[in-house]
C-alpha positions in Angstrom: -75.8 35.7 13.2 -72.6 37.1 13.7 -71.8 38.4 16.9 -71.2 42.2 17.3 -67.9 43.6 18.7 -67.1 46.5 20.9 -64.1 49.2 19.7 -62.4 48.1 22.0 -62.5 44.7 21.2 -62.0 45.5 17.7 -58.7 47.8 18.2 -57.2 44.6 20.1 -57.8 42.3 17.7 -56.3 44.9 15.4 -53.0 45.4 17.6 -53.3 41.7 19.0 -53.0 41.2 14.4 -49.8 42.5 13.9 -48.6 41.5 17.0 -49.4 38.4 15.8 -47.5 38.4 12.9 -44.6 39.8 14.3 -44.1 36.3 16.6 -44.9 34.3 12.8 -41.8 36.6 11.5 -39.7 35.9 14.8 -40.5 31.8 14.5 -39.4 31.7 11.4 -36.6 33.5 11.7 -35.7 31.1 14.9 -36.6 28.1 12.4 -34.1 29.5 9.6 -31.5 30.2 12.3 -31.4 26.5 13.5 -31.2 25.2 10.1 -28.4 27.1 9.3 -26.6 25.5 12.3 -27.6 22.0 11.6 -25.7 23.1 8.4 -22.6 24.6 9.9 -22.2 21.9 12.1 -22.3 19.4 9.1 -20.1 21.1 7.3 -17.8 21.3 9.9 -17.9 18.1 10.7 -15.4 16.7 8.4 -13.2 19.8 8.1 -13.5 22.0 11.5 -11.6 22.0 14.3 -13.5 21.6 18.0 -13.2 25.6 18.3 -15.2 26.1 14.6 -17.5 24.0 15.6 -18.3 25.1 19.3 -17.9 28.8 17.9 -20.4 28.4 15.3 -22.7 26.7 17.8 -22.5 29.7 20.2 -22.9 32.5 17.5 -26.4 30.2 16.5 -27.8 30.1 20.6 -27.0 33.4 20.6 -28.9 34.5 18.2 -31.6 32.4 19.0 -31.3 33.9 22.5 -32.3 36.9 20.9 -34.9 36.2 19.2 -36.4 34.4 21.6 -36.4 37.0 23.8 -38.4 39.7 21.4 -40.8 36.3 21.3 -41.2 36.7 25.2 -41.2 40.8 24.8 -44.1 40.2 22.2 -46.0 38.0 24.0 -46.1 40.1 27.0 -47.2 43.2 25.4 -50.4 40.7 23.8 -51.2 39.8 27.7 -50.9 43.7 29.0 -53.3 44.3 26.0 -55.4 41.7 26.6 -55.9 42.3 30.0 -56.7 46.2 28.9 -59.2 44.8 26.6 -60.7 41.9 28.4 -59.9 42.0 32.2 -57.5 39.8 34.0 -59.6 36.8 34.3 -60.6 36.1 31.0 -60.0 33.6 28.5 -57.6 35.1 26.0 -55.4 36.4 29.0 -55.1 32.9 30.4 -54.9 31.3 27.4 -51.5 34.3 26.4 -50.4 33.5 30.3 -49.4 30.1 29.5 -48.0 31.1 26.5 -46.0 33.4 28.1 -44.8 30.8 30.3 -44.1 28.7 27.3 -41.8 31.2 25.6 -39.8 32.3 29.0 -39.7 28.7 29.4 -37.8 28.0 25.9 -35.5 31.4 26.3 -34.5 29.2 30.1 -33.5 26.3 28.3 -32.0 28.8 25.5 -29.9 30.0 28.6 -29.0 27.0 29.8 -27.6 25.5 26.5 
């Protein structure tokens, strides 16, 4: 028997959706953007100069500095939204903690590249 769900509960997992699918578009986009400079840095291999190729790799962490942070702005606004919808010590909100941590943890190491 399926289990019956509250509007509230329903209006998250209708927000937590697209919110959701926004992070799918931004990983993909991050997954595109270090292809491009495995690429670039192929290609420069046998032609660039030192500059080309530490230019190009700068533009890439950049960008992936970016995105990473709208990752990190996305998954916080799923956490204030959970804990709206399902108090601050439940499951989902624990569970979207450490995933918070995980994507401010990537943006560090992003930093520190």
């Amino acid at each position: 028997m399926a289990k019956k769900r509250t509007e509230a509960e329903v209006t998250f997992i209708a927000n937590d959706d697209g919110l959701k699918s926004t992070l799918k578009e931004i990983s993909a986009e991050l997954t595109k953007n270090r292809a491009e400079l495995k690429l670039e840095q192929a290609q420069l291999q046998q032609t660039g100069s030192e500059s080309d190729k530490l230019g190009s790799k700068l533009s890439s962490l950049e960008k992936q500095y970016e995105l990473q942070s709208q990752k990190v702005e996305v998954t916080s606004q799923r956490l204030a939204n959970a804990k709206k919808y399902y108090g601050e010590n439940s499951t989902e909100v624990q569970k979207l903690e450490r995933e918070l941590i995980n994507q401010q943890t990537a943006q560090q190491r992003l930093s520190n590249e």
